[in-house]
Structure formats: C-alpha cells, structure tokens
C-alpha positions as CSV (number, residue, x, y, z in Angstrom):
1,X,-82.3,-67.0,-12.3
2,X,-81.2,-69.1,-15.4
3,X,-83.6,-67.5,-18.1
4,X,-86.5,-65.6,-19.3
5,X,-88.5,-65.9,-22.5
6,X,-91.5,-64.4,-23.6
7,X,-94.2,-65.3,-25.8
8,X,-95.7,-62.9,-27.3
9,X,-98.2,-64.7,-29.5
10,X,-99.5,-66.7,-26.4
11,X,-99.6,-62.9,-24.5
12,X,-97.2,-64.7,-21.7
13,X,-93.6,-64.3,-20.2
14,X,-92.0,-67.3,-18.5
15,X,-89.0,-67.4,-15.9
16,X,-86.6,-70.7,-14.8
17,X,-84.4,-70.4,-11.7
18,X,-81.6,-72.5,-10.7
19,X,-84.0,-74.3,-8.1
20,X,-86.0,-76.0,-10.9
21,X,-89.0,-73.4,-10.6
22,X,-90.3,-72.1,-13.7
23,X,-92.8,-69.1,-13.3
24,X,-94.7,-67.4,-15.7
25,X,-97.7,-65.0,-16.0
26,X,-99.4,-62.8,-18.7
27,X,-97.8,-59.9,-20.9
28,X,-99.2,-56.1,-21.0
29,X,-101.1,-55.5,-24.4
30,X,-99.0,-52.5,-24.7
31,X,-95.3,-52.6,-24.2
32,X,-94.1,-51.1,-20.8
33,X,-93.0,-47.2,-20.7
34,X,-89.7,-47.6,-19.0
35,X,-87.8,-45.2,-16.7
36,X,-84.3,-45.8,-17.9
37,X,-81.3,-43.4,-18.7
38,X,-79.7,-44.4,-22.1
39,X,-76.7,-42.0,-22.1
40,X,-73.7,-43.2,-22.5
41,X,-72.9,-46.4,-22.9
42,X,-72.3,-49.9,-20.7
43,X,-69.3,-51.1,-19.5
44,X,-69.0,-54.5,-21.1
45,X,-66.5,-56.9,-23.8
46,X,-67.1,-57.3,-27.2
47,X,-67.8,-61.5,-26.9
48,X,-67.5,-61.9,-23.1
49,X,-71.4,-62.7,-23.2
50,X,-74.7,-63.1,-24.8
51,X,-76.6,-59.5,-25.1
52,X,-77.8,-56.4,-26.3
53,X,-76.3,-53.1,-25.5
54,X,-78.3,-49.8,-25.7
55,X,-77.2,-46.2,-25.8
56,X,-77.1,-42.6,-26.0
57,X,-74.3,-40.6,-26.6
58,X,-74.9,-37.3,-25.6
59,X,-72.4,-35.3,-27.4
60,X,-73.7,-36.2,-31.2
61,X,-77.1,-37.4,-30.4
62,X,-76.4,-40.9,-31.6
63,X,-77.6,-43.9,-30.8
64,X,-75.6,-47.2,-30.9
65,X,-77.5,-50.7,-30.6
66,X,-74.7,-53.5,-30.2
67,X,-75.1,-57.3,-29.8
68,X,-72.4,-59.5,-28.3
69,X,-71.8,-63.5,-28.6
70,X,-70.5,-65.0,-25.2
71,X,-67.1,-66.0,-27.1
72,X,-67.6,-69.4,-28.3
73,X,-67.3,-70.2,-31.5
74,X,-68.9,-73.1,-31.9
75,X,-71.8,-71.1,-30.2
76,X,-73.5,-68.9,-32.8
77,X,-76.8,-66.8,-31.8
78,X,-79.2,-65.3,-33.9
79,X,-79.8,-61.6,-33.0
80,X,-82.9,-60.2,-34.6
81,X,-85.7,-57.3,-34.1
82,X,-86.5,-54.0,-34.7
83,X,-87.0,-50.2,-33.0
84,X,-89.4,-48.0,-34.1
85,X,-90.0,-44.5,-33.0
86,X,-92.1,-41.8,-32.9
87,X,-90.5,-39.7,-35.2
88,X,-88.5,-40.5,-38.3
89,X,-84.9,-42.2,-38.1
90,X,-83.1,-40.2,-40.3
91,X,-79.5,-41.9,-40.5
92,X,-78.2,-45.5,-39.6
93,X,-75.1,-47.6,-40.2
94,X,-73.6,-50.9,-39.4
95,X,-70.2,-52.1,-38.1
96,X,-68.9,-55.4,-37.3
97,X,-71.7,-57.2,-40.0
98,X,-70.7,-60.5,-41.7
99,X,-72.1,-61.9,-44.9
100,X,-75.9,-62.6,-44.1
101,X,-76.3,-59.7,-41.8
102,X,-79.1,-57.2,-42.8
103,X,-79.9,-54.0,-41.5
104,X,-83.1,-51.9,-42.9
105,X,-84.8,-48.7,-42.3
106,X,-88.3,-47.8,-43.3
107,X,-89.7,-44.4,-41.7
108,X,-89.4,-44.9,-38.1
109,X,-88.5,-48.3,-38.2
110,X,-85.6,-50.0,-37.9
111,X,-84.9,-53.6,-38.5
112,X,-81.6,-55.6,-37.5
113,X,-81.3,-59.7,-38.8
114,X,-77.7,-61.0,-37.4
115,X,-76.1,-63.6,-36.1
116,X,-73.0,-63.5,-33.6
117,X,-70.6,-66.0,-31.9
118,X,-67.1,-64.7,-30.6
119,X,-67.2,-60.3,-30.8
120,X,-69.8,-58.1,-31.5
121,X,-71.9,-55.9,-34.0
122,X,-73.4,-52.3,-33.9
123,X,-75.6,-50.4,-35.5
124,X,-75.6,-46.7,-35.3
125,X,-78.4,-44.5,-36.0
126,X,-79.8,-40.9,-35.6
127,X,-83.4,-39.8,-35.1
128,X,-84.9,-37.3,-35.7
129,X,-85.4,-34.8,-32.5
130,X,-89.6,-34.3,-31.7
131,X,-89.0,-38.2,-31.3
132,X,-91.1,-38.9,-27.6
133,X,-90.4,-42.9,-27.6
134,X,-88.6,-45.7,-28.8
135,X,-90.3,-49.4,-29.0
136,X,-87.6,-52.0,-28.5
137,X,-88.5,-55.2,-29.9
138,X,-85.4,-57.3,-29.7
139,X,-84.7,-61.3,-29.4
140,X,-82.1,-63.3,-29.2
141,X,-82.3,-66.8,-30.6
142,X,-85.6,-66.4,-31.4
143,X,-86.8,-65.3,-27.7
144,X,-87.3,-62.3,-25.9
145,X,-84.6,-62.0,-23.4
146,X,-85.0,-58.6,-21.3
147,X,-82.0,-60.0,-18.7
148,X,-79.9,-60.3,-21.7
149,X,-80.1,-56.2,-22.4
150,X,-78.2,-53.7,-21.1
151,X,-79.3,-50.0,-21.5
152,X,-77.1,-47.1,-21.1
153,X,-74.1,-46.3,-18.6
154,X,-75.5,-48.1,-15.6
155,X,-76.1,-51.5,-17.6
156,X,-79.7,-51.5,-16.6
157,X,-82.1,-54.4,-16.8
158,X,-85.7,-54.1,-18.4
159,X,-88.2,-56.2,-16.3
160,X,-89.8,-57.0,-19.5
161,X,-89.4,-57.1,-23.3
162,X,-90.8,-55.5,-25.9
163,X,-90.7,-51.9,-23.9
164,X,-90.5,-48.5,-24.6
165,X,-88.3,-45.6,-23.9
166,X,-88.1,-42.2,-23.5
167,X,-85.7,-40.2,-25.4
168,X,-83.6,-37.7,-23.4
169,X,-84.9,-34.6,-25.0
170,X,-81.6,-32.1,-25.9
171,X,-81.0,-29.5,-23.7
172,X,-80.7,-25.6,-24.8
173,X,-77.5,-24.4,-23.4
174,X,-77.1,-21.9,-21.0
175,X,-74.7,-19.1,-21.0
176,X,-73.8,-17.2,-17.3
177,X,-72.1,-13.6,-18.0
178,X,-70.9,-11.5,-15.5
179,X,-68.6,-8.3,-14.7
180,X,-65.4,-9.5,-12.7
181,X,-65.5,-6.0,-10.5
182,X,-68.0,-3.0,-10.2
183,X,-68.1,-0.5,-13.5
184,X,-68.4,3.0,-14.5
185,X,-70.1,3.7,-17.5
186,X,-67.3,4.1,-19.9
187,X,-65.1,1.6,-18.0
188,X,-62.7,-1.2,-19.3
189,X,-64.5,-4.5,-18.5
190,X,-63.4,-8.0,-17.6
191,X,-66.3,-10.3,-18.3
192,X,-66.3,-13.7,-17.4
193,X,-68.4,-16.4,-19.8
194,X,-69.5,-19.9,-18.6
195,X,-71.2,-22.5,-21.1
196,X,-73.5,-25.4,-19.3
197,X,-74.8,-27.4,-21.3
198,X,-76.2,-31.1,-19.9
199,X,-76.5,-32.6,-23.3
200,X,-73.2,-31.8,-25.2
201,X,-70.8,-30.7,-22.7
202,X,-67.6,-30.3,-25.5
203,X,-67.6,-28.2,-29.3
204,X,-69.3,-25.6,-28.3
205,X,-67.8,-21.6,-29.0
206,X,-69.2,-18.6,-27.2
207,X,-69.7,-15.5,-29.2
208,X,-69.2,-12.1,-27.8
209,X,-70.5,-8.9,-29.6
210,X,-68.4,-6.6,-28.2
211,X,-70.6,-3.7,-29.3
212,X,-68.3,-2.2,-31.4
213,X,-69.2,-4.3,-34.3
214,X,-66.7,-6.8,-33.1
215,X,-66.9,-10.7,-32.5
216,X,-64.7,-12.8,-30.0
217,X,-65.1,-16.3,-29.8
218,X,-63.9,-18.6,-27.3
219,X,-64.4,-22.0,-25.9
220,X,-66.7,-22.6,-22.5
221,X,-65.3,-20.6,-19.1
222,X,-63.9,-17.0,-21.0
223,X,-62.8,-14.3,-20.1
224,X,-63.2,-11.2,-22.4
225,X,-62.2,-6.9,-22.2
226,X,-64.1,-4.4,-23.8
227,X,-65.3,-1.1,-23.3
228,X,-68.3,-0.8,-20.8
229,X,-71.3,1.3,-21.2
C-alpha cells in the first residue's frame, strides 16, 4: 500500500496501492472503539519517518502524543488534531515546539497545530482517571492517515481514523503476606511481603504495623520479624 486518506466531510476513506488500484468505501458515523494496548511506548527515530506515536506510560499515568518528520528538510509536514476524552485532562505540556506550534486544552479537549521536517515533537498530558475513552482525531498534511500512527509498545496500526480508545484503567495493588515457618502464639516471626502491581511496578513502599505501635517500611519482596500472636 502507498497511502490512505479519509474524508470525513464526504463520509469516505480511500486507499492507493503500488499496483495503480485505488479503493475506497464509506466511513462509520461514529468513530471505531478500538482494541489496542497503549502502554509503553513504540520503538521508532525521532525523523526517520512521517507519523504519530501514541502512548501510555504505566508508571506515572502519562500519556505522550509525538509526531515525527521522515528527515528531510526540505520536506515540512503539517501535524494537526485533537483528543478528547471522557473525563477532564487535567495537565499537558509540550517539548520539541518551534515558533508557530500551538498546543491548547479546553475541558476534555485537546488540540495540537504543528509542523515537522527533520526530528520530532511531543506533547504530554495527564487525564483525569474515571476517563472510559479517548477520541483520536489526528491528520497529517491535512489528511487522515491511520497507517501513519503508531500506538503503544507494539507499534500497532488503526484500520481507520478518527477512532477511539480505551484507557487502561489503574490497577489496585496487591500485597501477598505470609509466615516463612509454622508459629506458636508468642513466637518470633519471619514474614515475607510481595507487592504486584500491573500498573506501576516501581516506587512503591510496604508498610508493616508490627502491632506494637510500630511501622517498617520497605520496598516490594520484604522480609520482616516481629513478635507473633
């Protein structure tokens, strides 16, 4: 395939492959709900081609939106759109802008205006957490690209542009305790501690209340002695 564009005032999407065949046919009313997994983010280089980048990064809950030119500077692109979600965004922040970039946020929307030739820009931004989906309206050179956006660590491809997205919804940790031999009541314990948790796997402490009135902290797989009882 050499490209797809989409229309979305004519409601239709249209496809040219390296065989001369151009296909097209007619957009959903709705944008598609898409099963993809935006955590963590594509493997890619800053100017080595044409695209967006979409992810997740599970440890701070942030999401980064990047665009990338395909190196040539003669070859600027335009990079504009927004994403809007279900729930307010409550931070966002831009790196890499020149002069006549614009990034804005109103409510649950966000709105990016760029251009790009030879590295990249992001835009980093936080929602708030009872958000269910993210719309992704996003072209490039005035077109809606879906080949030309990559979303999370697997690079994945939407079929179609605009779409949606479900956000991973955070995870409550989980905390295993257990005895590291058979007690008496009265006994000298060794306890062992292990933190899982899917979302944010680092900076976490464990508490223990060691029922004296005392607290213990450490980090993920303990091991703690205290009285039994």
């Amino acid at each position: 395939m050499l490209d797809i564009a989409i229309d979305t005032n004519g409601g239709q999407w249209f496809a040219t492959f390296d065989t001369g065949l151009t296909y097209h046919g007619t957009l959903p009313a709705t944008p598609l709900l898409l099963d993809l997994d935006p955590r963590n983010s594509p493997d890619y280089t800053p100017g080595g081609a044409k695209s967006y980048y979409l992810w997740l990064d599970p440890d701070t809950y942030t999401w980064h939106l990047a665009w990338s030119g395909d190196g040539i500077p003669t070859n600027t692109h335009t990079f504009e759109g927004s994403i809007i979600a279900t729930a307010p965004i409550i931070t966002a922040t831009a790196t890499g802008f020149e002069g006549g970039d614009s990034l804005s946020v109103n409510g649950n929307t966000l709105t990016i205006n760029a251009t790009e030739a030879i590295s990249q820009d992001i835009v980093s931004f936080v929602l708030d957490r009872s958000a269910t989906q993210l719309t992704l309206d996003l072209k490039i050179d005035g077109a809606y690209r879906p080949f030309n956006i990559q979303i999370g660590q697997a690079g994945e491809l939407p079929p179609t542009a605009p779409f949606r997205l479900v956000p991973p919804q955070p995870i409550s940790p989980t905390v295993l305790v257990e005895a590291e031999s058979p007690l008496e009541e009265g006994d000298f314990a060794f306890v062992t501690g292990i933190l899982t948790d899917t979302d944010s796997p680092v900076g976490h402490q464990i508490a223990w209340d060691m029922g004296d009135g005392t607290l213990s902290q450490c980090s993920h797989h303990c091991h703690q002695r205290g009285p039994g009882g």
